[in-house]
N, C-alpha and C positions, 0 to 999 in steps of 0.2 A: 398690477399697475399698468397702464395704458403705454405705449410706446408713444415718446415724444417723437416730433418730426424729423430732427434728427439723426435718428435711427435706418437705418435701412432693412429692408424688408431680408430675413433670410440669413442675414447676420451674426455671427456666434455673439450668442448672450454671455454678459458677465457672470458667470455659476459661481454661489457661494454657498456653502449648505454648511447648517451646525453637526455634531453629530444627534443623529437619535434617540433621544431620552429613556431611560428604561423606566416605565411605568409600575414599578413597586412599589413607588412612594411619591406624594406631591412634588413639585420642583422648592431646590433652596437658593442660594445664590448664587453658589457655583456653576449651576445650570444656567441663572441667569445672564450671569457673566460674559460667559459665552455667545448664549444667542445676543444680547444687545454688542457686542463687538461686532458680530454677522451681519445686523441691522445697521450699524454705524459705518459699516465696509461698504454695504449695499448702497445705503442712500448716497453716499459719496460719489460711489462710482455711477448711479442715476443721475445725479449734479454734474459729471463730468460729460452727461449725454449720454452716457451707454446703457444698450439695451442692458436689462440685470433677471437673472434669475435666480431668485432668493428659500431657500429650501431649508427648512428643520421638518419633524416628525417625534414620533414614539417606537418604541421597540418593545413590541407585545407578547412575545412568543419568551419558551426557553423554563426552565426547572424555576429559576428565583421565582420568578412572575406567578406562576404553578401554586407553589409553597404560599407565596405572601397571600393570592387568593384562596386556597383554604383552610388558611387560619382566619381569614373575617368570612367563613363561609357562606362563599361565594363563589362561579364558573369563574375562570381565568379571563374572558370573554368580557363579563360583567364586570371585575376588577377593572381593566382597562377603559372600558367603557366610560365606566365613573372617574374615573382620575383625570382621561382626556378632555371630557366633558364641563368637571367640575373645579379640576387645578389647572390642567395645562394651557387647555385653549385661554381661559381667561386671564389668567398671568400673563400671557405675551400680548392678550390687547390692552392689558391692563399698561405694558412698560411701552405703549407706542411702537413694538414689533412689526416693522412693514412684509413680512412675510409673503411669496409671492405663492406655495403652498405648503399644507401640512401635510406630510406624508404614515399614513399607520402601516405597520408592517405585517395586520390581519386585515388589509385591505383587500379584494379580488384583484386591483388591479398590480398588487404587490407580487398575492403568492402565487398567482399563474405563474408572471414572467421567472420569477426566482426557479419553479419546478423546469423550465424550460432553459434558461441558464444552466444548473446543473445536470442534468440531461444530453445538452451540449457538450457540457466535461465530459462526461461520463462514455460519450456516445465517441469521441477521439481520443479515450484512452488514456483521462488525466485523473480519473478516479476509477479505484480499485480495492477489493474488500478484503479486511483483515483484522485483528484482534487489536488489544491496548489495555493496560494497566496502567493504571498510576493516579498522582495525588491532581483531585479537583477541587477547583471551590467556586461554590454557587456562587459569589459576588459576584467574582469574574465572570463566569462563564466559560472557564477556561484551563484546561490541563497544567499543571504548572511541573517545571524543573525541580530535580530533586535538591538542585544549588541553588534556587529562588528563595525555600522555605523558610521559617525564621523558627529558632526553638523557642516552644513554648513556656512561661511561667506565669507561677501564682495556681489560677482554676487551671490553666492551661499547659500545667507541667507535663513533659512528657510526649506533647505533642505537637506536630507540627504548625504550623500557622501560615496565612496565605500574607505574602510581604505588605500585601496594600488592602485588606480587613483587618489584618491582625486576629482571624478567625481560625479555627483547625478546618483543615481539609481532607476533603472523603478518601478512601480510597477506590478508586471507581476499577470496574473490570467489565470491558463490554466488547463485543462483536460489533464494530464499525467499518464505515467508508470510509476511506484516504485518499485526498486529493493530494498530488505530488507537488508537494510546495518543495521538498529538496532539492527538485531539479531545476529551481528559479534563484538559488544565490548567487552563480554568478550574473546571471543577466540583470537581477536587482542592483547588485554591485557598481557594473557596469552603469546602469542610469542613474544612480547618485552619482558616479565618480564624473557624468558628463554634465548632470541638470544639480549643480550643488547648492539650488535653493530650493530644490525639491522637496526639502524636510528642513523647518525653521521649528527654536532658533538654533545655530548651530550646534549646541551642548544635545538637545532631540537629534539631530543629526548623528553625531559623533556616536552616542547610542545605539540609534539604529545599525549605523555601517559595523560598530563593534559586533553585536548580539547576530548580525548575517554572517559574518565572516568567521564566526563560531562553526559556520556550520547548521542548516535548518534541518529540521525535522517533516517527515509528510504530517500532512493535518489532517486529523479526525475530523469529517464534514457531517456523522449524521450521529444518530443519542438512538438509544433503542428501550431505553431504561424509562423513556418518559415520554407522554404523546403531545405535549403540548406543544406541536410545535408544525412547519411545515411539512408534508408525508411527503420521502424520496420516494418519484415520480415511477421507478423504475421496482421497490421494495417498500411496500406502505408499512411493512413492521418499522422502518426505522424514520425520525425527520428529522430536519434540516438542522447543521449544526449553528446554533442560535443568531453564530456571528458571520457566518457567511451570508444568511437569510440577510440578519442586519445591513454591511457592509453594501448589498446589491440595491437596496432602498434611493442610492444617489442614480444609479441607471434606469430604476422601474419610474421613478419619478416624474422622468422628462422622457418615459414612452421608448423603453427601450421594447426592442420587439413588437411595440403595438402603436407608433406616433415616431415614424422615420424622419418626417420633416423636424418634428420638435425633441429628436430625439440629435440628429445632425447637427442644429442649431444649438444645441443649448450643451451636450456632454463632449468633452469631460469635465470636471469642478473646474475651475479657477484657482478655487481656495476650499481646502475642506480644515474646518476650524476644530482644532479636536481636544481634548483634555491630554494630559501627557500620558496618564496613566492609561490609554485605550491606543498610543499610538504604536504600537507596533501592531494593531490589529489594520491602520489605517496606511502604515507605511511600507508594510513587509506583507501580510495576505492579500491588502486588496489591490496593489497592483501586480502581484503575482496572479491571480483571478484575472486578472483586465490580458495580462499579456497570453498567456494560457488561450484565453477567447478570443484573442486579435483585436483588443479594444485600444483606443489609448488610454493613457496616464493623466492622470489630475496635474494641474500645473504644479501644486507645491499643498504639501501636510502642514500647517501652522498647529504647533501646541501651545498650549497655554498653558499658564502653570496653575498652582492651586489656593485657592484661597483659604488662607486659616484662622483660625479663631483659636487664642489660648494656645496654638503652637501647633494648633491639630489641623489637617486637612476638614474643610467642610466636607457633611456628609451625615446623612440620617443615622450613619449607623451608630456613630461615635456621637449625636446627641448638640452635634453642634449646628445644625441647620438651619439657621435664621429664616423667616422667610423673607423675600422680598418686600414683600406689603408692610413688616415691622418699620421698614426704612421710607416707604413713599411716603406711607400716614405722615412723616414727620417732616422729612425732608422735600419731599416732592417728586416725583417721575422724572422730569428731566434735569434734575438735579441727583437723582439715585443713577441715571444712564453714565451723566459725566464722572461722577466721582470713581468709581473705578476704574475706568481706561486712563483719567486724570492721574491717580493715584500710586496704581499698579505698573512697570514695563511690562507688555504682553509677552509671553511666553516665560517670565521669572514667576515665582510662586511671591504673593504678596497679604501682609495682614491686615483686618480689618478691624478695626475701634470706630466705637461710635465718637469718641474724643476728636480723633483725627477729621473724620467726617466733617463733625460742629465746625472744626478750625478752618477746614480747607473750605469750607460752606460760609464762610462771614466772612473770612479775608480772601477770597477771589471768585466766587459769586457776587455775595449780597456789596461788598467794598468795592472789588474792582470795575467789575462788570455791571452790578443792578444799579448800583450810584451813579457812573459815568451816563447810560442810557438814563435816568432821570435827572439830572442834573443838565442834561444838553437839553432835551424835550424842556425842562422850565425855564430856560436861558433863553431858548428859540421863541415859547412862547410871550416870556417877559418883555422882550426886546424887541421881538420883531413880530406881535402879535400872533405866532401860530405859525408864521409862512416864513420858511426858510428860504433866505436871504443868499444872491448871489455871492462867489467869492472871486472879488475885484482885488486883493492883496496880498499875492503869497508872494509869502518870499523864504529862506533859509529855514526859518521852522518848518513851512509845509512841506515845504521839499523834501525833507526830513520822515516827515509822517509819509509821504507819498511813497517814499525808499523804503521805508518799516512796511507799508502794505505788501509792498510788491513783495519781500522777502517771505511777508507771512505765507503767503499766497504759495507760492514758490514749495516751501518747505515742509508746510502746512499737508498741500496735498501730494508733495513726493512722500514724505513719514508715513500720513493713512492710504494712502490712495496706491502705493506701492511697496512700502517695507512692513504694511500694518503696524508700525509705529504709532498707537495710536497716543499716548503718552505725549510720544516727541509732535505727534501734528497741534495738540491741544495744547501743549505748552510755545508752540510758536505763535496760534494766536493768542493766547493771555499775554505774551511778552510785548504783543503788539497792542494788546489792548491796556496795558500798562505803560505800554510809550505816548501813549495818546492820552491818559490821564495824567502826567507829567509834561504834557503840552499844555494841558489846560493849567497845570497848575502855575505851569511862567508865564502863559500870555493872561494869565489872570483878567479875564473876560467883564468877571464885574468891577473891575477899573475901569478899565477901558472904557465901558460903557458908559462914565462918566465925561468923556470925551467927544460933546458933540458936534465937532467941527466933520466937515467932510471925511475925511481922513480917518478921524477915531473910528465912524460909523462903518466906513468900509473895511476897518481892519477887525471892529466888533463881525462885521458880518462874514470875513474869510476864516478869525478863529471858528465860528459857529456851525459854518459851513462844514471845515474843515471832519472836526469833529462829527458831525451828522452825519458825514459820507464816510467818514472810516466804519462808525456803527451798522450803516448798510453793507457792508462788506462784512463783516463779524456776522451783523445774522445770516448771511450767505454759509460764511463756513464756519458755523455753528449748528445750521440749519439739521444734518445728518448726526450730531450727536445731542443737540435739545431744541427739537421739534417745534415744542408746546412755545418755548420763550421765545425764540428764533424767531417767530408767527407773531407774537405778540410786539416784537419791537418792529418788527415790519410795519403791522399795522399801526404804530407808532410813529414812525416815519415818513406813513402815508406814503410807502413806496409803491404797493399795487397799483394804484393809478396811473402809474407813468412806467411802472419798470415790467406789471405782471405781478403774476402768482410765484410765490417766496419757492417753491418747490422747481420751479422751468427756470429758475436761475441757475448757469453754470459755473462751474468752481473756478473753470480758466479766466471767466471775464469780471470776477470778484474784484481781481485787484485791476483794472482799467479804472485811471481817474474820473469821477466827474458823471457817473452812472447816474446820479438821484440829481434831477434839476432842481432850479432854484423854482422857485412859488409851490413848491409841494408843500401842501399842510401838515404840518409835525402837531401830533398831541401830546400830552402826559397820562401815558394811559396807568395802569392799576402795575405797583412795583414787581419789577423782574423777579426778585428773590427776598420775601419778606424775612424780617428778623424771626430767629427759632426763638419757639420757649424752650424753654427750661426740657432738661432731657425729662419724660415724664418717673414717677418713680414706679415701681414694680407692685 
C-alpha cells in the first residue's frame, strides 16, 4: 500500500505480522481469525495515518509437512506449493486481507538469511553440539516435558499423548545442536517484569513468567533424523530446527541482512499476533534469539485464544475445521470479518454457532446498522430530493449525538488501535450507532415532516442532517473492519466528492462535527445487509 502524505520518509512502520501458517493442510477459521484481526489492526492504524507493515506467510519446512507430503505422493516442495497457491493465497483475497507481504519460509530470500543468523550464534558461542532424548510430536514440532504428557486411553491406552493433539508421542533420540536458551531466563524475566505488556492477555502472561521461572532448558536447534528442512550452514548432515527457521521469517521479511534501510524502518513487530498454543515459542525463544544477536524485542506477543466447535478447539485434526468460505457464501465477507472480533474478547477462547451468527447478523447488522443507513438515504431522498439539507436547528438532542460521537471515537480507537480490544472498539461504535437510531426514533422525522412552516423544515433538515453525518463517521470507523459496506455507504452519502476516498480518512478526525457538507447528493443505494435465508440444509 502506497504511503499516504502523511507519513514521513524513514519512519518506523507500524509491524504487525500473523503467525506463519503451517502448510499441511488448507486454512480453517482459526487461521482466519487471526489474520483478519492483523488486517483490522493494520487498517486502523493506516486510518490513523501511520506508515503500516502488515506481514503473514506459510511455514514450509520440518517432519509434519514431510509426512503429510508423502502420503498424497508428492515432494514436500510440491505440497506447499499447492496449498499456497490453491488455499492460502486465495482465502485472504477472498476475506479482503490488506497484507503488505507474504512471506514462504522455502523462499531464497528466507533461508539464506536464517543460515547466516544461525551461523552468527554459532560463530559467538551460543550454539553447541550435544545428544537428547525424549518425547516428540510432530504436531508441534516440539520436544515435550515428561509433566506436559497426558495418559492415554481407549486406542491410546498405555501411552502417552501430546496435551494439545491428543496424539502419542515419538520417542526421539538424536545427535543435535543446542542453542543456550538456559542462560536467558533471567534476562527474559527481567523484560517482562519491566515491559508488562509485553505478553497480552495477562493470563498468557502469567503463563509465560510461571513456565521461565521453572527454569529453561537449552534448545535443540537442528533434526538430523529428517532433511526436510534448512541445512546447518556449518554441518549439512543436520537442519534447522523447524521453529527457529520459523520464528526468523518476522526478521528475513523486512530485509534483515539484506535491506538495512527497510530493515531499520520497519523491525521489530509492533504486535506479533499469535495463537496461545505456539506462544511460548513466540514469547520465550524468540526473544531470547533477538537478545542473544543484539536485536531488539517486539513491542508486545498478543494471544488469542481458540476457537471451538462442540467444545473442541478448531483444527483439522479433530475434524472440526469449517472452512471460511462455508460462512461467506451465506453471510457475506464483511460480515464474516466483524462477527468474530464482534463476538469473541480477543485473547479468551470463544464458541462458534451458526445460531449465534444468524442472531447477531439481523439484530445489529441487517436492524441496527443496514436499516438506519437506508432509512436516512430515503428520508433525505423523499424530502429533500437527494441533497442533503443544511442543519440550521440543533439543539439538546444533537448535542447529545454529537457527545456519543465524540466518545465513540474516543474509545473506539483507544480499545483497537491500542488494547486490541477489538470487541470493546466495535461495541462502542454499535452503542453509538444505536444512540442514533433512538434519535430517530423521538424526533420522529416523518412527523415532522408534516410540518411545513419554516421552522418544521429546518428542524426536518438538522434531524436528517444529523443523522447523515453520524453515518459518515461510522463508515470511517467501520472502514478497517467492513471494507466492502463501509465503501458502499460512502458512496451512499456521496461523501467522495467533498471529503475524498473512504480509505485517506483518519480515524482522529471522524468524530470533528460537520465533515460531510450540506448539498452533497445522498442516494439509496443496494441494502447494507440483506435478510438471510433460511440456514441451507445439509
Amino acid at each position: 500500500m502506497a504511503a499516504t502524505g502523511s507519513e514521513k520518509q524513514g519512519a518506523k512502520a507500524y509491524y504487525v505480522s500473523t503467525p506463519i501458517y503451517y502448510v499441511n493442510d488448507a486454512p480453517h477459521l482459526g487461521h482466519a481469525y487471526t489474520t483478519v484481526a492483523g488486517d483490522v489492526l493494520s487498517r486502523w492504524h493506516r486510518q490513523r495515518g501511520e506508515k503500516v507493515w502488515y506481514l503473514t506467510g506459510t511455514d514450509e519446512h520440518g517432519q509434519k509437512i514431510m509426512r503429510t507430503a508423502e502420503a498424497n505422493g508428492v515432494t514436500p516442495q510440491e505440497w506447499a506449493d499447492k496449498l499456497v497457491t490453491e488455499a492460502w493465497k486465495p482465502l485472504w483475497e477472498h476475506l479482503e486481507i490488506a497484507n503488505d507481504d507474504f512471506i514462504r519460509t522455502t523462499q531464497k530470500r528466507h533461508t539464506d538469511r536464517v543460515q547466516e543468523f544461525v551461523q552468527d550464534l554459532y560463530d559467538k558461542g551460543e550454539i553447541y553440539k550435544g545428544g537428547y532424548e525424549g518425547p516428540y510430536c510432530v504436531g508441534c514440532e516440539e520436544y515435550k516435558l515428561p509433566g506436559e504428557l497426558l495418559d492415554g486411553e481407549g486406542e491410546y491406552a498405555g501411552q502417552k499423548l501430546c496435551p494439545i493433539h491428543k496424539k502419542p508421542v515419538e520417542i526421539l533420540s538424536e545427535e543435535n545442536y543446542f542453542f543456550k536458551l538456559s542462560e536467558y531466563g533471567e534476562k527474559l524475566l527481567a523484560h517482562y517484569e519491566a515491559n508488562p505488556g509485553f505478553i497480552q492477555p495477562e493470563s498468557a502472561r502469567n503463563e509465560v513468567v510461571n513456565f521461565v521461572r521453572q527454569g529453561l532448558q537449552d534448545l535443540s536447534i537442528s533434526r538430523s533424523t529428517f532433511d526436510w528442512g534448512i541445512p546447518i550452514p556449518w554441518d549439512d548432515k543436520h537442519v534447522i530446527y523447524v521453529w527457529v527457521d520459523a520464528l526468523l521469517n518476522y526478521a528475513t521479511a523486512v530485509g534483515y541482512n539484506e535491506n538495512q534501510a527497510k530493515f531499520e524502518e520497519t523491525f521489530p513487530a509492533d504486535v506479533h499476533l499469535v495463537g496461545k498454543d505456539i506462544l511460548r515459542f513466540h514469547a520465550v525463544i524468540w526473544p531470547a534469539m533477538l537478545m542473544a544477536q543484539g536485536l531488539p524485542l517486539p513491542g508486545k506477543i498478543a494471544a488469542n485464544g481458540w476457537l471451538m466447535v462442540g467444545g473442541e478447539k478448531m483444527s483439522k485434526s479433530n475434524l472440526t475445521g469449517i472452512k471460511p468460505q462455508d460462512l461467506t457464501s451465506h453471510f457475506g465477507v464483511d460480515a464474516y470479518r466483524w462477527y468474530f472480533l464482534r463476538a469473541i474478547a480477543f485473547g479468551q477462547d470463544g464458541s462458534f454457532s451458526w445460531e449465534d451468527f444468524s442472531a447477531r447478523y439481523t439484530s445489529e447488522l441487517a436492524n441496527d446498522y443496514g436499516n438506519l443507513a437506508s432509512r436516512v438515504a430515503a428520508m433525505v431522498g423523499k424530502y429533500f430530493g437527494g441533497e442533503l439539507p443544511a442543519s440550521t436547528a440543533d439543539g439538546e438532542a444533537e448535542r447529545a449525538i454529537h457527545d456519543g460521537l465524540t466518545k465513540a471515537v474516543t474509545e473506539a480507537d483507544r480499545r483497537i488501535g491500542d488494547d486490541l480490544d477489538f470487541q470493546g472498539g466495535i461495541l462502542a461504535v454499535f452503542d453509538f450507532v444505536k444512540q442514533v437510531n433512538g434519535y430517530i426514533t423521538e424526533q420522529e422525522p416523518w412527523k415532522v415532516a408534516k410540518d411545513t412552516s419554516d421552522e418544521g423544515k429546518a428542524r426536518l433538515a438538522t434531524i436528517l442532517y444529523t443523522a447523515a453525518e453520524s453515518l459518515r463517521a461510522v463508515a470511517v470507523l467501520l472502514n478497517p473492519v467492513m471494507p466492502e459496506t463501509s465503501q458502499k455507504l460512502w458512496d451512499s452519502l456521496g461523501a467522495a466528492a467533498s471529503l475524498g476516498a473512504l480509505a485517506d480518512q483518519k480515524i482522529g478526525e471522524a468524530g470533528e462535527w460537520g465533515r460531510l457538507p450540506a448539498g452533497t447528493t445522498v442516494t439509496k443505494g443496494a441494502v447494507l445487509f440483506p435478510r438471510l435465508e433460511e440456514k441451507p440444509t445439509a
